[in-house]
DOPA-646141 format. One record per residue (C-alpha): residue in three letters; x, y, z. Coordinates in steps of 0.001 Angstrom, whole numbers, plus 500000, padded with zeros to 6 digits. Layout:
N
alaXYZ
...
END
This chain:
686
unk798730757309657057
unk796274760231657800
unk796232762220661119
unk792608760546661701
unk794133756527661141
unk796827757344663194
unk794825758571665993
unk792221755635665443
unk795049752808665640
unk796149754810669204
unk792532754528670618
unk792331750756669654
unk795935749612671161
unk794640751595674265
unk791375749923674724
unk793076746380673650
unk795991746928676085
unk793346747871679241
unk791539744725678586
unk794588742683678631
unk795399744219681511
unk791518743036682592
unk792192739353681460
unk795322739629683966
unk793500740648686927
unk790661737984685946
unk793599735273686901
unk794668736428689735
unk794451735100692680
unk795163738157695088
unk794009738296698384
unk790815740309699275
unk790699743279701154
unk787414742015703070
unk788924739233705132
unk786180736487706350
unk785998737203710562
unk786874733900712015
unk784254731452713817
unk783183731871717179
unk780138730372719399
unk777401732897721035
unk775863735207718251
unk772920737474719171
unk771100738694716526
unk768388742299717302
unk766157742938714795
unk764438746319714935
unk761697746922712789
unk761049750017712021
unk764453751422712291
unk765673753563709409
unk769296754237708055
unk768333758050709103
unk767848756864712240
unk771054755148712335
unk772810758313711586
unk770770760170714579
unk772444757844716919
unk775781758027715693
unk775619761833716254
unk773296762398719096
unk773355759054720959
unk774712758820724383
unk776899755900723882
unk778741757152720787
unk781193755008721044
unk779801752473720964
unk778257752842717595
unk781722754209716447
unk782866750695717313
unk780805748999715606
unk781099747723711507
unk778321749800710000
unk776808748915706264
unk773001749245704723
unk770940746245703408
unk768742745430700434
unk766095744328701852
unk763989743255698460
unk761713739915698602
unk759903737439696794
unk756587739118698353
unk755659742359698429
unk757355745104700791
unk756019744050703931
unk757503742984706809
unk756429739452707261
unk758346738521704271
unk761425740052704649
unk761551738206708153
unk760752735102706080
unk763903735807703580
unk766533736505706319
unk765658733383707523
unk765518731286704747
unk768310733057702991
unk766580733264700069
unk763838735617698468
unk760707734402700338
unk757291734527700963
unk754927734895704165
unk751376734237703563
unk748609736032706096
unk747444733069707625
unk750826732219709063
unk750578732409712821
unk752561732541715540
unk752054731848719063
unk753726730917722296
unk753006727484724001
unk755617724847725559
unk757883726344722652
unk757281729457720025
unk755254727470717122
unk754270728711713739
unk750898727391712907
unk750557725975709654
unk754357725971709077
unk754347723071706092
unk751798725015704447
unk754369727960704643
unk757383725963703601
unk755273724519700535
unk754119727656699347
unk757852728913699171
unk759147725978697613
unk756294726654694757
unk758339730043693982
unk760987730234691213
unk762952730973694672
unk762126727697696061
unk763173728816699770
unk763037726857702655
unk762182728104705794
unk763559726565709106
unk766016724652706847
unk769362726635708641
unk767700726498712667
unk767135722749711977
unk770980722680710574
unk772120724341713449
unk769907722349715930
unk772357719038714381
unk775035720766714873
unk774291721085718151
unk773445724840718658
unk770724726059720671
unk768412728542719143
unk765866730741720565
unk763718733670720087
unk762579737013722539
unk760728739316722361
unk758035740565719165
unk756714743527717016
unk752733742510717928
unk753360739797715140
unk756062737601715977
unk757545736990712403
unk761416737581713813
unk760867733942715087
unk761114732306711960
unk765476733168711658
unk765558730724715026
unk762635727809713803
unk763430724688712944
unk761917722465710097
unk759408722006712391
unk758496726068713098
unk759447725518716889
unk762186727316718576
unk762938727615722527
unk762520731590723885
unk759750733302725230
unk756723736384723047
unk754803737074726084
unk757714737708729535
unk759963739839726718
unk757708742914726933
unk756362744554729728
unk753466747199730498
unk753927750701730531
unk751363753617729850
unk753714755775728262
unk754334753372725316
unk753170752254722271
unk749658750406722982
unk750493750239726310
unk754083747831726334
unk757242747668726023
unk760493745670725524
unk761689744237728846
unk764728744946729123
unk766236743195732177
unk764117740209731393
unk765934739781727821
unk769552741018729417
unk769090737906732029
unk767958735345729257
unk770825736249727096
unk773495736108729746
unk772311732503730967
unk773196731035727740
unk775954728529727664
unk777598726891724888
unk777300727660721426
unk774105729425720508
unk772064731367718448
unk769404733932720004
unk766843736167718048
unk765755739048719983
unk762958741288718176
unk762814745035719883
unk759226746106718565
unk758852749475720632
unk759728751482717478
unk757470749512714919
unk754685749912717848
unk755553753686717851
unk754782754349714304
unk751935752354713996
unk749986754801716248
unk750898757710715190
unk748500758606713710
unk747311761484714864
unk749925762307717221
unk751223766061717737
unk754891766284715735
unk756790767418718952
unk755499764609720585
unk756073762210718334
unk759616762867717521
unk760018763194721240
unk758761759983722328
unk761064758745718819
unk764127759829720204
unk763282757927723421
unk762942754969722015
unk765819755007720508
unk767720756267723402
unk765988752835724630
unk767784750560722319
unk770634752305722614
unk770842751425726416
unk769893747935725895
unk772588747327723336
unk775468749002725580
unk773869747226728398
unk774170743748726394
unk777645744658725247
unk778736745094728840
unk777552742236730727
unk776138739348727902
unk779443739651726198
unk778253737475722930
unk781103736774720179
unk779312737929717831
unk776184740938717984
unk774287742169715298
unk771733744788714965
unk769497745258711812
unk766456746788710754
unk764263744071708195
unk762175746718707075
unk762024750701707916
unk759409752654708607
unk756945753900705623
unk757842757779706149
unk761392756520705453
unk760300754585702613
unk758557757323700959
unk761999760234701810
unk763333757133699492
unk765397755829702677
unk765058752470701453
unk768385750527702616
unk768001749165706309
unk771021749643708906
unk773214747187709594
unk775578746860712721
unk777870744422713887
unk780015744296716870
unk782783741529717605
unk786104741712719482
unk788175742127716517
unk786412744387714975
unk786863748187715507
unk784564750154713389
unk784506749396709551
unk781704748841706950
unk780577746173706095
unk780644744884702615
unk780021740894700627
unk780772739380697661
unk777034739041696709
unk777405743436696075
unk780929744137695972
unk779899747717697326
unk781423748472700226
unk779204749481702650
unk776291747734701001
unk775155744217701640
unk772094742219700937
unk769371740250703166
unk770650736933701281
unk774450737681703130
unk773135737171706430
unk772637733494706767
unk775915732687705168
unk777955735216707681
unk775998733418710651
unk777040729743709119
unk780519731250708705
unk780924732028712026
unk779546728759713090
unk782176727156711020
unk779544725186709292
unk780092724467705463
unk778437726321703143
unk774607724641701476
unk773268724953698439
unk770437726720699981
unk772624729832699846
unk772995732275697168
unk774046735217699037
unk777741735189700584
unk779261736347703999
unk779687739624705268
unk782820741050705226
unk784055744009707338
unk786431746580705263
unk788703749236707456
unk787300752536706212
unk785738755560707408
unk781785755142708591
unk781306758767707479
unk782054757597704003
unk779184755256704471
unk776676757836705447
unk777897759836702292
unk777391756654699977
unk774129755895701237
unk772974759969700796
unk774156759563697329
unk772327756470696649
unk768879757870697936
unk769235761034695610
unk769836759434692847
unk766952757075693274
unk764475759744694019
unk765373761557691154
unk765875758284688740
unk762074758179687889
unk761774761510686169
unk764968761552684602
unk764969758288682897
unk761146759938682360
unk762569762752680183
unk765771761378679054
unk763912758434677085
unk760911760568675571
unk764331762923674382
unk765521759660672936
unk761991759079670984
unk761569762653669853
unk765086762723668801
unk764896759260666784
unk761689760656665610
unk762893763767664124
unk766109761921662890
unk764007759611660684
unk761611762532659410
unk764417764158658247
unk765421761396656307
unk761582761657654694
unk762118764736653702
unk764283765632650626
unk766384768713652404
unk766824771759649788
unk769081773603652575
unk771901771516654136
unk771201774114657247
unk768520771718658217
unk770314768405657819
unk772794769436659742
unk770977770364662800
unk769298766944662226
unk772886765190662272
unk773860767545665488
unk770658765944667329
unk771223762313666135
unk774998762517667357
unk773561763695670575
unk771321761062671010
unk774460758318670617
unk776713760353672665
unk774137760664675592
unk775289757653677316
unk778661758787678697
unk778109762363680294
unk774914759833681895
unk777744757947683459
unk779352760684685720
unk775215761995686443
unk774978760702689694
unk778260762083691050
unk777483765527689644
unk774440765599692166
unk777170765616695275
unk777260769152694166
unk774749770260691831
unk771029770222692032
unk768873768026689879
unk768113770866687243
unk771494771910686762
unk773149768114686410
unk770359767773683723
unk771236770760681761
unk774620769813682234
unk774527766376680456
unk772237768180677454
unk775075770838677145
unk777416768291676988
unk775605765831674382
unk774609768823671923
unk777906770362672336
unk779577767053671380
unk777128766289668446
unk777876770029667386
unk781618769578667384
unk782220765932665653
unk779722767193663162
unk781394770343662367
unk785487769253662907
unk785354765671662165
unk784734762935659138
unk784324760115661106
unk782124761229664420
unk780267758104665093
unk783582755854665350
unk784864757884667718
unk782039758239670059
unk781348754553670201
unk785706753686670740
unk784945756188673685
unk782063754750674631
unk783819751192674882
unk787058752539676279
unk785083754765679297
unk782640751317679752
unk785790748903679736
unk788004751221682443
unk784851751546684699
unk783705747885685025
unk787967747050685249
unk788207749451688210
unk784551748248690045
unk781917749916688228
unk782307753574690397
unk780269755605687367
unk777715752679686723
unk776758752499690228
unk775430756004690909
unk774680756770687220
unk770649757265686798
unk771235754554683628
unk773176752315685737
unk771763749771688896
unk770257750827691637
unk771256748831695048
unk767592749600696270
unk766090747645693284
unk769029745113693715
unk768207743421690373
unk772360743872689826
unk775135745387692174
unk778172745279689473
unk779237744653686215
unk777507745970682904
unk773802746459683506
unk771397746059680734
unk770451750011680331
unk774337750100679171
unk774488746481677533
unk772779747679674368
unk774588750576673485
unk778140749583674202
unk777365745653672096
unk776187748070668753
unk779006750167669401
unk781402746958669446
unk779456746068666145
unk780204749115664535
unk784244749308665390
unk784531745728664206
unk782938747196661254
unk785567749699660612
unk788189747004660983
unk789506745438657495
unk790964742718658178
unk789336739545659871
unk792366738766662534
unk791954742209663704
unk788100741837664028
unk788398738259665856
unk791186740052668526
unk788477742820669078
unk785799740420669151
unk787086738476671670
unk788249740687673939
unk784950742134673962
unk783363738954675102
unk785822739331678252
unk784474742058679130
unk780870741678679017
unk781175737918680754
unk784167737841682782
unk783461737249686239
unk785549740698687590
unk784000742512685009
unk780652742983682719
unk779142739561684321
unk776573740079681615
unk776162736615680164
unk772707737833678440
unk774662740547676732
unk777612738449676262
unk776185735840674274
unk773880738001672358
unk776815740021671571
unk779007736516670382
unk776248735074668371
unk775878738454666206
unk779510738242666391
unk779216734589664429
unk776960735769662456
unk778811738846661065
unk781877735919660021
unk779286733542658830
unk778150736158656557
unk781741737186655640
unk782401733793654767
unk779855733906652166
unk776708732582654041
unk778060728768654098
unk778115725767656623
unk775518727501658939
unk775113724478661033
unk778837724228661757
unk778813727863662473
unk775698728263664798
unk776242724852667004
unk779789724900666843
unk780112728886667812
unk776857728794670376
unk779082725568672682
unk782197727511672005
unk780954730464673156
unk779047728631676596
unk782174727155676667
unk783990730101677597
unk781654732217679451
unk781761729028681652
unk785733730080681735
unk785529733610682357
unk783324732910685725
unk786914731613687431
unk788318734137689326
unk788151736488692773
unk784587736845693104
unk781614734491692470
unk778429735378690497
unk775121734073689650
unk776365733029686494
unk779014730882687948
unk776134729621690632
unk773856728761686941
unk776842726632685664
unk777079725178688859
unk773357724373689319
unk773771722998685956
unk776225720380686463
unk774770719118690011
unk771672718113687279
unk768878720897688896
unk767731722018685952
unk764685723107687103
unk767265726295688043
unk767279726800684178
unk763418726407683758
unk762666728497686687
unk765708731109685001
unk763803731095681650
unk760105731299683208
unk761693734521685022
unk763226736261681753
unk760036735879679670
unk757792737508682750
unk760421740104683269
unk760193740698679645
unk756733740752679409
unk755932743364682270
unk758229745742681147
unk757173745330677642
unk753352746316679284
unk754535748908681823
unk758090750373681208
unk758778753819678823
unk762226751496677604
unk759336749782676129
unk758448752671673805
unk761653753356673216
unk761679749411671735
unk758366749939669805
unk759329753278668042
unk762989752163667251
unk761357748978665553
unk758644751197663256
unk761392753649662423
unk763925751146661158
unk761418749140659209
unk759642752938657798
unk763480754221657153
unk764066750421655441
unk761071750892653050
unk761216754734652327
unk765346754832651967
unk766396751366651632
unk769972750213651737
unk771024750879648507
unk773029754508649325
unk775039752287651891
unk778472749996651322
unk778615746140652228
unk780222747138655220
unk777520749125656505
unk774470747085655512
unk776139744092657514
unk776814746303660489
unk772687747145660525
unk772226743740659865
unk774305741954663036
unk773046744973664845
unk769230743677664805
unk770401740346665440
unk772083741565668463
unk769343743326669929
unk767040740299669422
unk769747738014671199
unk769734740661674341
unk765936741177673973
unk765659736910674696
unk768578736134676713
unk767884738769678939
unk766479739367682047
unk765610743053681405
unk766286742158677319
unk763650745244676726
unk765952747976678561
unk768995746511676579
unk767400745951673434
unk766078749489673441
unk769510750999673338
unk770697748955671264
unk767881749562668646
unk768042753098668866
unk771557753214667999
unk770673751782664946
unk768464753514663783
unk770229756956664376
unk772922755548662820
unk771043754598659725
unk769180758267659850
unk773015760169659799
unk774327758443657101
unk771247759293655340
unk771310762672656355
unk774917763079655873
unk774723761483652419
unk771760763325650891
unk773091766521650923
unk776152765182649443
unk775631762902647091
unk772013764758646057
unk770010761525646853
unk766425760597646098
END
């Protein structure tokens, strides 16, 4: 056996024995390091508008009560809705605990109880969402249940009432005796402090109370036209303010349970890209921490769709089908690594934009020139090779991408880019020069380096700028779809280089683990795009016959276990699908289909993956008419071919099937343009 075989068998027995290792782990039953707090009776819930995560950080530091914040479980929040990014709606989704909607004419006033005007209207026009929230559904649960709930306080609108309204949009508390008037504030009030302090220690029995602190949302929208030193004076003050009233409520209100969250920052935050709101939460067990769920599996990052299901938790109330977000969890670590996570997370999304910018239209020129080398009959092999260098590149760009966002903990933006093109060209220039089989080792590394990150939690996919972004919170772990294209061709292309069919089947399926299993890719999209050009290579092994048998059969074996790799540790949408599925609301699977074809279709109008798509597509189909097939082997005209199937499975069963068919179509076609350039020199083709 060659030197090359023999290093190519050692690759695959390491990437089969790490996913065995995966399919272990997947059965496990282990215990979680996040232990569920247990269930208590008073919870008080302050909801600070306005408040950033840089703000958060300003009081840990230069607060007066330090300790107290050190005490407390610390985390950041998506914050994303069903509306747009105001702060009506995100109100509307804590309470509902799912993405929801709050439509202007919504009012809210104070009479015998706090009432929301028009509140069926409200509820209707949620429940006409692919969301299909409910709003007052959990107040009016824990109204049964015998738990008082009640609402202080307000931001000039009064939308932190709906977390305590019932089905009815009443809830006991008090808008107008919360705030007092001062002529140093905002528009001339302020949070009454004593007033709130006395109304939360006169609650008995179990209850739930909502108090909205609106001095720093007042703050900031007036200041406009305020002198800086001023402003960041009178800042600093206020939130010295809540500071004292959260020590103050500590001290003598003593409630089980106390949270404090921003539901939307400030828009000079917004803009700096400070985008995840603070999150702290004080109980008697708990000694500083961050915060983490099972709905992100990031410690120190949770979404607005946790918090209803950590307040039912601590009610001891069962869990509803209302609820697709899951309980927050407190983890023992360090809240400096928080602070160093969230800085991380902002840089990379403020530079995301312009790198994806530049890294696709490399991807387009590169394809481009690729192809138009294969036009062009090369009389110097000078020129083809450079050509090969650039297409190797191009297929080895996705893994120094990986460790991108880590680099910018110590490099700046300019330097981690010229970094990862160093270390794509550099690779392209080697394999082409030193080795006979380049591609096949780039995409085994690419598979290995994919498999060991989603095994160990995704680290590099979570701060890579081609990974997920827990601002956008589209995905929080697993394989996302930027990476779902590339690494299903590159599975294509190894089970290509297999001979015999057992050995492709073992591959094959342990591939499907790790795209769909629940502690892993969670990528059922991918993974069943990814099986059915999997069937289709065997059908077309097997000589094209008994299609039916071989499409229906395959497509229910293959739902069939994707429905099996969702049992284990951690739930995930796709297990909540299945589940939605067999309690007969399949209106979840319309509503999932209407939301994949609109996805689809706005990223197809508005999103540079697009042209990545389109170009791919007219490349293939000009290289296909100018070059043919005929200079390639069976083997190699059936990888292209399951390779186009696959990218139309992950282009339809998709949610963002454009990102991941793009990849996935590029990679074919700069595979198609090396072998041609590698093989006209060579063999002197037309």
């Amino acid at each position: 056996m060659s030197e090359f075989k023999r290093n190519m068998a050692h690759a695959l027995r390491l990437i089969v024995f790490s996913c065995l290792l995966v399919v272990v782990d997947i059965s496990s039953t282990g215990e979680s390091l996040a232990q569920p707090l247990a269930s208590e009776k008073q919870i008080i819930v302050i909801l600070v508008p306005g408040l950033s995560f840089a703000d958060s950080q300003w009081l840990l530091e230069e607060g007066q009560e330090r300790e107290l914040w050190r005490e407390a479980a610390k985390g950041a929040m998506n914050i994303r809705t069903a509306g747009g990014r105001d702060l009506a709606s995100s109100m509307a989704t804590l309470s509902a605990g799912r993405k929801a909607v709050t439509p202007s004419s919504l009012h809210i006033e104070e009479r015998e109880h706090v009432h929301a005007l028009d509140f069926p209207e409200f509820v209707a026009e949620n429940q006409a969402t692919r969301h299909r929230a409910t709003p007052g559904y959990f107040a009016q649960r824990l109204k049964q249940a015998g738990i008082e709930t009640s609402y202080y306080g307000h931001s000039d609108t009064h939308y932190g009432a709906l977390l305590a309204m019932d089905e009815k949009g009443q809830t006991s508390g008090a808008i107008a005796s919360a705030v007092k008037k001062s002529s140093e504030a905002a528009r001339g009030i302020e949070m009454n402090g004593p007033f709130l302090l006395e109304a939360a220690r006169a609650k008995e029995g179990p209850s739930f109370t909502v108090i909205e602190w609106g001095d720093l949302h007042r703050l900031y929208a007036t200041k406009e036209g305020e002198n800086p030193a001023a402003f960041e004076s009178e800042h600093n003050a206020r939130l010295k303010a809540i500071e004292a009233f959260v020590a103050e409520l500590q001290r003598d209100a003593q409630p089980d349970h106390l949270l404090l969250l921003s539901p939307m920052m400030h828009e000079e935050a917004y803009k700096q890209f400070d985008r995840l709101a603070p999150v702290f939460y004080w109980n008697e067990k708990v000694n500083g921490g961050i915060v983490t769920s099972k709905t992100t599996r990031q410690t120190g990052i949770v979404s607005n769709l946790d918090f209803l299901p950590f307040v039912r938790q601590q009610f001891g109330l069962e869990r509803s089908e209302q609820e697709v977000g899951y309980e927050i969890e407190v983890v023992e670590e360090e809240g400096r690594r928080l602070f160093e996570t969230v800085e991380l997370i902002k840089k990379v999304a403020e530079n995301r934009a312009p790198v994806l910018k530049a890294y696709l239209y490399s991807l387009v020129a590169v394809a481009a020139l690729s192809v138009g080398g294969a036009f062009i009959h090369w009389k110097r092999d000078e020129g083809s090779r450079v050509l090969r260098v650039l297409a190797l590149a191009g297929v080895v760009s996705p893994l120094p991408l990986l460790l991108s966002g880590y680099a910018l903990q110590w490099l700046s933006l300019p330097w981690v880019v010229a970094m990862m093109v160093g270390f794509s060209l550099f690779l392209g220039l080697f394999l082409t020069l030193y080795n006979d089989r380049p591609l096949l080792l780039i995409f085994l590394a690419l598979i290995a380096v994919v498999t060991i990150d989603v095994a160990i939690g995704s680290p590099l996919a979570k701060r890579s700028f081609l990974g997920y972004d827990p601002i956008v919170g589209a995905r929080y772990y697993g394989i996302g779809n930027e990476y779902a294209g590339f690494f299903c061709v590159a599975g294509l292309f190894v089970l290509g280089c297999l001979r015999r069919r057992g050995s492709k089947a073992v591959l094959a399926t342990l591939l499907l683990v790790v795209l769909g299993a629940n502690s892993l890719g969670a990528n059922a999209g991918a993974m069943l795009a990814f099986g059915l050009s999997v069937l289709f290579l065997f059908w077309k092994m097997g000589n094209g016959r008994w299609w039916i048998l071989w499409g229906v059969g395959g497509g229910l074996a293959l739902l069939g276990g994707l429905y099996l790799l969702q049992f284990g540790r951690a739930p995930t949408h796709i297990a909540a699908g299945f589940g939605r599925m067999a309690s007969g609301d399949w209106s979840y699977i319309w509503d999932t289909m209407v939301r994949k074809m609109s996805l689809n279709a706005k990223l197809l109008l508005h999103s540079r993956w697009s042209l990545l798509l389109v170009v791919s597509v007219l490349l293939l189909l000009l290289l296909r008419w100018r070059r043919g097939v005929a200079f390639l082997n069976q083997s190699e005209r059936l990888f292209l071919q399951t390779g186009v199937a696959c990218a139309i499975g992950l282009l339809l069963l998709n949610d963002s099937g454009v990102v991941a068919a793009a990849g996935a179509m590029y990679t074919l076609v700069s595979v198609y343009s090396y072998w041609w350039l590698l093989r006209a020199g060579r063999e002197k083709l037309p």
